[in-house]
N, C-alpha and C positions, 0 to 999 in steps of 0.2 A: 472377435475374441475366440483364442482355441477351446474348446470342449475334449474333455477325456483326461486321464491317468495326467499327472504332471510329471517331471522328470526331476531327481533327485536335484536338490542345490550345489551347485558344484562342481556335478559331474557329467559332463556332455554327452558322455561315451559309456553305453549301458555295458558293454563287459567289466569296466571297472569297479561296478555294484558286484559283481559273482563272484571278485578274486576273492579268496581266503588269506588271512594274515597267517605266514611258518608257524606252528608252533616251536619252538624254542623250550624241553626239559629244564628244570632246575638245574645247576650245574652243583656238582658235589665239592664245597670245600673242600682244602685237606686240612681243616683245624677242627673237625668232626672226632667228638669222643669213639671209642670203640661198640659204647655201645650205642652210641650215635648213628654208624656207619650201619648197624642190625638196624634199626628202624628204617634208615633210611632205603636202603634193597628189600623191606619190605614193603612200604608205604607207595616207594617210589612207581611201582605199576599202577595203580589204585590211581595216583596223579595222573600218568600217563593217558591210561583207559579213558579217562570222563572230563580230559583236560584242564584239570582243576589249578593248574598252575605253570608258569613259564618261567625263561630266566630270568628275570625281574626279582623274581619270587625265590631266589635260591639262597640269599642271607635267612628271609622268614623260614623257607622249612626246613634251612638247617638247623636254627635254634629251635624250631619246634623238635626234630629230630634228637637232640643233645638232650633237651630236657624231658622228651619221651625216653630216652634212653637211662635217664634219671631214677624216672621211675622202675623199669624195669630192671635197674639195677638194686635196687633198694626192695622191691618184693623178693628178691633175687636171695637177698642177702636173711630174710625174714622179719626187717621191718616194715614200717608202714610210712610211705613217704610222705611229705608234707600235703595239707589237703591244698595250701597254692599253687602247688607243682598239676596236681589234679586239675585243681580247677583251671589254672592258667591252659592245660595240655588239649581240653574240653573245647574249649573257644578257639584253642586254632585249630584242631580238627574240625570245628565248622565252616572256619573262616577257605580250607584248605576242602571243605564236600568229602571229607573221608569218611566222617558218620556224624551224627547230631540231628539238627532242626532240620535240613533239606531234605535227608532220607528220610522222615518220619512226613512233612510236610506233602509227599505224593500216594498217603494211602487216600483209599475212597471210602465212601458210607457203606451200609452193610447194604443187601440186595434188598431192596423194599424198604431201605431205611430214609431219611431226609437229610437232607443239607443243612436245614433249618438248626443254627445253634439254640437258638433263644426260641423257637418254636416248643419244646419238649415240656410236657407238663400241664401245660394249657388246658383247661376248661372246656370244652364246644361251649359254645352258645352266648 
């Protein structure tokens, strides 16, 4: 019986563990509003940067892009845009890591603080 590391299922050949898969950008529709098109040449490095999406994904951030651009068109204007438009805009920015629950999710305790959630409060003894 061999002893040691096993070798991946499937894969005989240890350089083909190392390759990286392309990434592949979002590809920009051209059914993109205008102010579609502004969110999207902004957002679109942020994607790029932290790889947060591929061309797979270029129907999703372009509707997120359209209805981001929704909104900014409607504070734009001095209304206040639907709070769905919001809330909906909220969840794919998480879904897409451009801010929400993952950036908040890698702060740490304070220095001499605990981990401990459900520690805090407790009694000695």
């Amino acid at each position: 019986m061999k002893r040691g590391p096993k070798t991946a299922v499937g894969n005989a050949d240890d350089d083909a563990l190392q390759q990286e898969e392309a990434i592949h950008l979002p590809v920009q529709p051209d059914w993109l509003t205008p102010e579609g098109r502004e969110v999207w040449a902004a957002d679109i490095e942020r994607i790029e940067l932290g790889r947060l999406a591929t061309a797979r994904d270029s129907t999703s951030f372009a509707n997120y892009c359209n209805l981001q651009g929704q909104i900014v068109r409607a504070w734009r204007l001095g209304e206040t845009p639907p709070a769905a438009y919001l809330s909906e805009s909220r969840k794919l920015q998480e879904i897409f890591g451009i801010c929400g629950a993952q950036s908040r999710a890698q702060r740490r305790p304070p220095a001499g603080g605990t981990t401990k959630v459900f520690g805090r409060g407790r009694r000695a003894g």
